[in-house]
C-alpha positions in Angstrom: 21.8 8.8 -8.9 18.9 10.6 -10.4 16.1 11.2 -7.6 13.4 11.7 -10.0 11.1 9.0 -11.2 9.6 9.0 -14.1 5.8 7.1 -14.0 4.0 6.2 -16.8 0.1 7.4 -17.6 -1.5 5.3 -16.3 -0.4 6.1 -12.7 -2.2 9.0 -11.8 -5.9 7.0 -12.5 -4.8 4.7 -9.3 -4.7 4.7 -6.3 -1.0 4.0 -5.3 -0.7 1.5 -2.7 1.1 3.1 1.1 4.4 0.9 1.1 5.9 -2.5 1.9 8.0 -3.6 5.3 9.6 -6.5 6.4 11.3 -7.8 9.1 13.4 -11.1 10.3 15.5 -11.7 13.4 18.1 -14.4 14.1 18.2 -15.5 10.7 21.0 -17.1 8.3 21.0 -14.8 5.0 19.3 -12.8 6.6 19.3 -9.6 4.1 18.9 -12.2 1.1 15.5 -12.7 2.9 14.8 -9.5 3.4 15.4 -8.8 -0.1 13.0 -11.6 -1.9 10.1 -10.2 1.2 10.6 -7.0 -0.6 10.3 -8.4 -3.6 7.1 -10.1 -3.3 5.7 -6.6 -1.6 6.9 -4.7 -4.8 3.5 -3.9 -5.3 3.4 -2.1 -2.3 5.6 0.7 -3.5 8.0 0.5 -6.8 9.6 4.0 -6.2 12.3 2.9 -3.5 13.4 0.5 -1.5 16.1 0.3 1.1 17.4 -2.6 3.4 19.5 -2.0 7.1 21.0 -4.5 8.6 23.5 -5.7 11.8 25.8 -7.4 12.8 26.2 -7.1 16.4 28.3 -4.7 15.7 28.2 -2.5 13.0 24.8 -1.3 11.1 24.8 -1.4 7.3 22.4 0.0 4.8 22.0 0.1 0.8 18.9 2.4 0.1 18.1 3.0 -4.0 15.5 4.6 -6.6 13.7 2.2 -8.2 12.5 -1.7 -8.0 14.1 -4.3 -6.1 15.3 -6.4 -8.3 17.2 -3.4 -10.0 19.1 -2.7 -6.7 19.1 -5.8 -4.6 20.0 -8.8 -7.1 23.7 -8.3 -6.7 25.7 -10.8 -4.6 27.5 -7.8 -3.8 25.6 -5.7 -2.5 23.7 -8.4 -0.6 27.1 -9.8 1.2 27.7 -6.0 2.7 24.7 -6.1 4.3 26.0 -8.3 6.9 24.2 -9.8 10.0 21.5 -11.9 11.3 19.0 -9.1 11.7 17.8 -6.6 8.8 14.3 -5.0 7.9 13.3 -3.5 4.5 10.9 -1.3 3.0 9.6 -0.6 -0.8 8.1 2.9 -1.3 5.6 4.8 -2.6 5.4 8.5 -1.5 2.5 9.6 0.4 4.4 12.0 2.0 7.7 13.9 1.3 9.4 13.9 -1.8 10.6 11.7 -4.2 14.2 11.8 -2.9 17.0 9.8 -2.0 17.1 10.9 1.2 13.8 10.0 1.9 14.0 6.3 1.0 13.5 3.9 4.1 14.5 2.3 6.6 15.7 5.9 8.2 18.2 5.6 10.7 19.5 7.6 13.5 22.3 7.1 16.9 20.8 7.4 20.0 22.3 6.9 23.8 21.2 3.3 23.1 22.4 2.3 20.3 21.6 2.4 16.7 17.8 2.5 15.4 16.4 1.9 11.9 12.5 2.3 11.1 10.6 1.8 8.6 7.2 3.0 8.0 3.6 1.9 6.4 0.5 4.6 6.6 0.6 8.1 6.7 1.1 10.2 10.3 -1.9 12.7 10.4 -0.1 15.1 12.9 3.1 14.8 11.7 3.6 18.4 10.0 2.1 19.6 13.1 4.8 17.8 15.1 7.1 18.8 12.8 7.2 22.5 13.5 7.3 22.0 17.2 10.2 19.7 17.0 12.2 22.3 14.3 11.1 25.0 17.0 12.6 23.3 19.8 16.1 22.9 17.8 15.4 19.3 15.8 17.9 19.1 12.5 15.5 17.4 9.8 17.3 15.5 7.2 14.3 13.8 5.6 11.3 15.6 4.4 9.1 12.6 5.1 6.8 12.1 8.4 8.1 9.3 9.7 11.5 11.1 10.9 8.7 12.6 13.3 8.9 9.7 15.3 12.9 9.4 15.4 13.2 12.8 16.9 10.0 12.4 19.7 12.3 9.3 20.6 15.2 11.6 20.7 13.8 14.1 23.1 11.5 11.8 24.8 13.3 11.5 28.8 12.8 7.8 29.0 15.7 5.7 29.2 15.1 2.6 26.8 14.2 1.8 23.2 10.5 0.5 23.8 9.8 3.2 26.5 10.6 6.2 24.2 9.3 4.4 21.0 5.6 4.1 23.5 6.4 7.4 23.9 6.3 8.7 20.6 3.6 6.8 19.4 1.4 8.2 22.0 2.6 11.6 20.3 1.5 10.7 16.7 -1.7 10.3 15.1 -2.8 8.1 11.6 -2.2 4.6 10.5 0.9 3.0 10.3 2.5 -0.4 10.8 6.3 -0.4 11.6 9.3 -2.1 11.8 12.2 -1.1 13.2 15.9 -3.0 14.1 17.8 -1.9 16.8 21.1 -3.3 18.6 19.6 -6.6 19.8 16.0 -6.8 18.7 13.3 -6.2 15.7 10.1 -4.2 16.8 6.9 -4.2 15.4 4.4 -1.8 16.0 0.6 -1.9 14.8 -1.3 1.2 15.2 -4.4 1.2 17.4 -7.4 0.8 15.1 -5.5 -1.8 12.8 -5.6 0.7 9.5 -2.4 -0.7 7.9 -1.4 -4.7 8.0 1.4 -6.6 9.1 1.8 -10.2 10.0 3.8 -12.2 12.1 5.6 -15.2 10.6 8.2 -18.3 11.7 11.4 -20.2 9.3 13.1 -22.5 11.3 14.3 -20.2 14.4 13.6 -16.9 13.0 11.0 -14.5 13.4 9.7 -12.6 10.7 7.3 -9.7 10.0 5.8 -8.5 6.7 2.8 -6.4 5.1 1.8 -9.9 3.8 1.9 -13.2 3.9 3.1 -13.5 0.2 6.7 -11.8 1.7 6.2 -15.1 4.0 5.4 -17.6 1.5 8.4 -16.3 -1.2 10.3 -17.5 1.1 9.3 -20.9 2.5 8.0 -19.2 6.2 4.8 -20.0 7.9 2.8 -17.7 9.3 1.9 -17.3 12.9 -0.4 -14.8 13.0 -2.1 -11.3 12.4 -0.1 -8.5 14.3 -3.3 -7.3 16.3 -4.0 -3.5 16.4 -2.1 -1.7 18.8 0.6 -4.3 19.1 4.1 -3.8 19.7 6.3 -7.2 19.1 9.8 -7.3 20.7 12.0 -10.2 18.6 15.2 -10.5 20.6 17.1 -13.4 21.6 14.8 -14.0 24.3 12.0 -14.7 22.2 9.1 -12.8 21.4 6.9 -10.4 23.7 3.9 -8.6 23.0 2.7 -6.1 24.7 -0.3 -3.3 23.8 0.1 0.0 25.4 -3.1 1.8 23.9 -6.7 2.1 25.2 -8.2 -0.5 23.1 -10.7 0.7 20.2 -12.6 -0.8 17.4 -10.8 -2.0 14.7 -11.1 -0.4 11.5 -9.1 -2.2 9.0 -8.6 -0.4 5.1 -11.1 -2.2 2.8 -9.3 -1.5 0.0 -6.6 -3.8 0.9 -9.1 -6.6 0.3 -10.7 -4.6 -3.2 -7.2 -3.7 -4.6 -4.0 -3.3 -2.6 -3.0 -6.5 -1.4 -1.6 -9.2 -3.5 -4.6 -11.4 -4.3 -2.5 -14.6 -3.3 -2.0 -13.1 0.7 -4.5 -13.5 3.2 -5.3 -11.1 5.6 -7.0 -11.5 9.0 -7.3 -15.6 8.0 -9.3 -14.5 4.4 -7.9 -15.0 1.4 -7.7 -11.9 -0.5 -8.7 -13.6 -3.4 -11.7 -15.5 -2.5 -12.2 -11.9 -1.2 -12.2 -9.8 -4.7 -14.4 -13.0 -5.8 -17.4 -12.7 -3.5 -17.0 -9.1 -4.2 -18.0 -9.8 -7.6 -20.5 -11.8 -6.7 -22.5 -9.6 -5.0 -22.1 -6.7 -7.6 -23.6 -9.2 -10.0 -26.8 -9.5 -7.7 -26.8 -6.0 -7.1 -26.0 -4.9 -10.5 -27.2 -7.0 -13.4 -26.9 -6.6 -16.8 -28.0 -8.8 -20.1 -24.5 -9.2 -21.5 -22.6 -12.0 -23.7 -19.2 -11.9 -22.0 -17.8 -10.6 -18.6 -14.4 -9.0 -19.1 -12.1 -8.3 -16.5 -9.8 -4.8 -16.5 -6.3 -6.5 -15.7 -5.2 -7.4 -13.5 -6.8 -6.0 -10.8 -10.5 -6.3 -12.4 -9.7 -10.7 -13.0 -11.4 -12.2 -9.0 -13.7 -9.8 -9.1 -14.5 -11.0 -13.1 -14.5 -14.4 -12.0 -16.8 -13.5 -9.1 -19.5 -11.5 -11.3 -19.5 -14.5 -14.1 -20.0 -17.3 -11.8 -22.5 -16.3 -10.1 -24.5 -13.6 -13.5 -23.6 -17.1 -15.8 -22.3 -14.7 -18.0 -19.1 -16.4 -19.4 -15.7 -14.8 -18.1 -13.2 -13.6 -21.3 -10.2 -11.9 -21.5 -11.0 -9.4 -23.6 -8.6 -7.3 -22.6 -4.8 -7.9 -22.8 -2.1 -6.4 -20.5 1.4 -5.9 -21.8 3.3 -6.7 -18.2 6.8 -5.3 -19.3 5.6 -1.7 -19.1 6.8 -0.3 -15.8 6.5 3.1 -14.2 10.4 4.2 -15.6 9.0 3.6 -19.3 10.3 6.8 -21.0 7.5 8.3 -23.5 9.5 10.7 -25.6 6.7 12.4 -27.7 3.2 13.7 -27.1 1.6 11.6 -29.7 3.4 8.5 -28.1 2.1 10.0 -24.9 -2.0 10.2 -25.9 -1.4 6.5 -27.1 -1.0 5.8 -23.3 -3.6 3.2 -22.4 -2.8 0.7 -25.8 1.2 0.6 -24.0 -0.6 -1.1 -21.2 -3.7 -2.5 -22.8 -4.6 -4.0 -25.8 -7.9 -5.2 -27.2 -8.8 -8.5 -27.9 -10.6 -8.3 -31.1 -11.5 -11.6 -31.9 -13.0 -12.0 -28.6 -14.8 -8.7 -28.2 -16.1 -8.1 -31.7 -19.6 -7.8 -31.9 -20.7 -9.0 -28.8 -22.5 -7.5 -25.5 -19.4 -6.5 -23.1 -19.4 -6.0 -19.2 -16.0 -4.2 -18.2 -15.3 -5.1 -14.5 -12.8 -2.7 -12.7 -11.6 -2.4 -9.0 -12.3 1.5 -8.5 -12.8 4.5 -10.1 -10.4 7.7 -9.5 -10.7 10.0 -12.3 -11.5 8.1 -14.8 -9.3 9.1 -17.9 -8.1 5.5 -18.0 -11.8 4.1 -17.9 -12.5 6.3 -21.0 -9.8 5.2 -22.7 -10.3 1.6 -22.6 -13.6 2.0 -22.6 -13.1 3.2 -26.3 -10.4 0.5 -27.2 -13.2 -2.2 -26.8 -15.5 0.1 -28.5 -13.1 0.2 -31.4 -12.8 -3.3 -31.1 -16.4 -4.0 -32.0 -18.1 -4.6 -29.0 -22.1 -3.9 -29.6 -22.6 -2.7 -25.9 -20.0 -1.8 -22.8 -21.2 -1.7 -19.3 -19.0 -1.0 -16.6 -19.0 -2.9 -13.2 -17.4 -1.6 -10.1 -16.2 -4.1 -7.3 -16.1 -1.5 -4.8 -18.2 2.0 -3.9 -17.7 5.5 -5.9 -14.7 6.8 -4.4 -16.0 10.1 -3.0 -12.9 10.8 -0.6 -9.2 11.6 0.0 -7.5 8.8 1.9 -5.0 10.4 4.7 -3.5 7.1 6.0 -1.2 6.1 3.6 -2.9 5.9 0.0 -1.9 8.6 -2.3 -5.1 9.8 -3.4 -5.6 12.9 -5.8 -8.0 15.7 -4.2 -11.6 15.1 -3.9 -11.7 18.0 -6.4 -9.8 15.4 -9.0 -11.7 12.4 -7.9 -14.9 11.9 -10.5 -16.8 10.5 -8.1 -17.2 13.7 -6.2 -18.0 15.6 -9.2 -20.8 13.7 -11.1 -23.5 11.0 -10.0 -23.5 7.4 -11.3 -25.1 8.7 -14.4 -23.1 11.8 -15.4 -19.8 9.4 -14.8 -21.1 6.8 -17.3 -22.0 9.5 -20.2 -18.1 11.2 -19.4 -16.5 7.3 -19.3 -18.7 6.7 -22.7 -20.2 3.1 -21.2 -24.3 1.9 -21.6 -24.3 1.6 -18.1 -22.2 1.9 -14.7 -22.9 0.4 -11.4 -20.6 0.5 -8.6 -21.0 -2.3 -5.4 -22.8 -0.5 -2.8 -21.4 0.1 0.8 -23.7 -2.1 2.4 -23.2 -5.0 -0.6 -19.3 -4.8 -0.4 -19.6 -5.7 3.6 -22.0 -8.6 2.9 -19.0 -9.6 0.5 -16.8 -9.1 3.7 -18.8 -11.7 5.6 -20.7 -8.9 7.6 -24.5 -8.6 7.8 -24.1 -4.9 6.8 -21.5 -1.4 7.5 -22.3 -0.6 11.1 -23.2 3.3 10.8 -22.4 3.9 14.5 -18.6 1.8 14.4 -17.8 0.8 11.1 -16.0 -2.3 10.9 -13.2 -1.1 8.2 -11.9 2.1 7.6 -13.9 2.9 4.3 -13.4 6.9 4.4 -12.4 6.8 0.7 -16.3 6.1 0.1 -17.9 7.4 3.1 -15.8 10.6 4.5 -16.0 8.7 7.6 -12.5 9.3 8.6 -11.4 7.5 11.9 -8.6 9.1 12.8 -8.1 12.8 13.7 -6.8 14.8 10.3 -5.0 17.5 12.4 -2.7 18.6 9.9 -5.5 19.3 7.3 -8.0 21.0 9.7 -4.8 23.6 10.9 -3.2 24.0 7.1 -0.4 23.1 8.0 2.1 22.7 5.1 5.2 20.7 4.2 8.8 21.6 5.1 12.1 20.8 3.5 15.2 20.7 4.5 18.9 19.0 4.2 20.3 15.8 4.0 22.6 15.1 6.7 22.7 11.5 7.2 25.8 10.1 9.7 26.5 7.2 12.3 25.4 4.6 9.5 28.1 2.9 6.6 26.5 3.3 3.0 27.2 0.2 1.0 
């Protein structure tokens, strides 16, 4: 199987969402559920996915390139992954390469038994860790950061599973949310502040955990709760126990899994991610108002937000803008010319709607803002008298380190012009992005607390909660073999 993937153009103008887990114990069919979680979190990550299950006896695993529905719609393939306990992950690289060998869940043999984890968020120490643990004799096979934690686990001298996972943890820095399947029991594991989500839910007898509730509600489970930060959830046949062995610290949830990541139809500490993106809107159009005939979302991310901004500007909500949803990130562009055509493969104007009338583009973010330009100039081309841009969340200034694969602040066009340079490069009569304060009032708080932020927002702020070891020592990436064993590849 080829390892490479090949994205379309519009990919690198994102930001790429961290990655999708899931999680069910004591469950009939239980890798058919794990599958259809994934496949609802496909948004999370469309590079990879992977799914490890058990038996009771033996471990199985079926880890591919590419979408879900590509690699786990075969009877086949799910019937081999036998058991009533699995977890799953879709990926998107943040860190390590695109490589087989990299797609989770990882597994490993310990004294104990078997162990499979999968991983959401980005390890902050982990190249740091890494050199120590090659230094002390640890055989890499992955080139990832989450086989960091497998091999503090290893070498850690307590005797069970949750005592050396604790262990670990208390070794690691970053965000992450985990899941991981063992011998008799799923674990889930929420890091201390709460960066990355996961959620608890119930079918019938079985225990499930998921990034969202939309891996719940595909289907038919309810859910039971948030997983709170700093968390770790034992599933076993005794139930479930919880039990948090961190100092407790603020919260600081990622805003931008209400402004972009999440699926709009999940909710997310008891708010609906949609109604979300809506007030967002909202207040960018009493912060940022324009004389305008039609509001026109960017889809499909721009569409709450849209719906927010209209409501409550009057301005009546179009779609000016169509999206073509059968162009994935394996579409093969075989010429440059078909290549500079880019945004119209994904985007097409509606001309009947935009022609000659006063247009207000609303987008969720702005990273370098090639693809602004270009559709910025499709509804230009389309006849639109005037184009002003809305932004439903703050100029992204920063880098993100937990888990979002963000370009370099020295790529980000945010960091390199004001407001007013940006809108004369993106070619729009005006640009107005939600400010920090604004996008908390959306959030239901009065304002951002400068002294303890309630989210982590250090994509517009530089206010980075988490200690970024690895970046402050330069320490680089490693790569080395793949020598996976103790595990049967179906």
């Amino acid at each position: 199987m080829n390892d490479a993937v090949t994205t379309n153009p519009f990919d690198d103008d994102r930001l790429h969402e961290e990655c999708g887990v899931f999680g069910i114990f004591d469950g009939t069919d239980a890798s058919a559920h794990t599958a259809l979680g994934l496949h609802a979190l496909q948004h999370r990550g469309q590079e990879a996915a992977g799914i490890v299950s058990f038996d009771g006896k033996q471990f199985y695993t079926h880890r591919a390139m590419g979408l879900i529905s590509d690699n786990f719609s075969s009877a086949t393939i799910i019937d081999k992954l036998k058991g009533h306990m699995a977890i799953g992950h879709t990926r998107y690289s943040t860190t390590g390469e695109t490589l087989l060998r990299n797609v989770q869940p990882l597994f490993a043999e310990f004294s104990f038994g078997g162990l499979a984890i999968a991983h959401n968020g980005n390890l902050t120490n982990a190249v740091t860790l890494r050199r120590e643990l090659i230094a002390r004799g640890s055989l890499f096979q992955a080139t990832s950061d989450t086989e960091v934690i497998i091999h503090l686990m290893a070498r850690s001298t307590f005797t069970s599973v949750e005592e050396r996972l604790v262990d670990a943890l208390k070794q690691i820095e970053g965000a992450y949310s985990l899941v991981c399947l063992t011998n008799d029991a799923v674990i889930g594991v929420r890091d201390p502040l709460g960066v990355r989500p996961l959620v608890l839910g119930k079918l019938g007898s079985a225990y499930i955990l998921a990034s969202e509730t939309c891996a719940l509600d595909i289907i038919g489970a309810e859910l039971v709760r948030d997983v709170e930060p700093g968390e770790i959830l034992i599933i076993n046949k005794q139930g479930l126990r919880s039990f948090k062995p961190f100092a407790l610290k603020p919260k600081r949830f990622c805003v931008f899994e209400y402004i972009y990541f999440a699926r709009p139809d999940s909710l997310i500490e008891g708010q609906s991610v949609y109604e979300a993106r809506k007030r967002i809107g909202a207040e960018l159009a009493h912060e940022s108002p324009v004389k305008a005939d039609l509001v026109v979302p960017v889809p499909d991310s721009g569409v709450p937000a849209s719906i927010g901004y209209s409501v409550a500007s009057g301005i009546p909500f179009e779609l000016g803008i169509i999206r073509n949803h059968y162009v994935g990130r394996t579409f093969i562009e075989p010429t440059d010319h078909v290549r500079h055509l880019g945004v119209k493969l994904k985007h097409n104007a509606n001309h009947a709607i935009l022609e000659g009338k006063r247009v207000i583009l609303v987008d969720d973010s702005i990273v370098r803002g090639t693809t602004s330009k270009k559709i910025v100039t499709m509804v230009r081309d389309a006849g639109a008298k005037e184009v002003h841009m809305r932004i439903a969340s703050p100029p992204t200034t920063h880098s993100c380190y937990y888990g979002v694969d963000t370009p370099e602040r020295a790529q980000l066009m945010a960091a390199q012009h004001d407001v007013k340079e940006m809108a004369k490069l993106i070619g729009v009569d005006s640009l107005a992005f939600i400010s920090i304060d604004g996008l908390y009032r959306a959030m239901g708080e009065k304002r951002r607390d400068k002294s303890t932020p309630q989210f982590c927002d250090a994509c517009f702020t530089g206010d980075y909660p988490i200690a970024l070891t690895d970046r402050e020592s330069g320490c680089g990436k490693s790569h080395t073999k793949d020598l996976f064993a103790g595990l049967a590849e179906v």
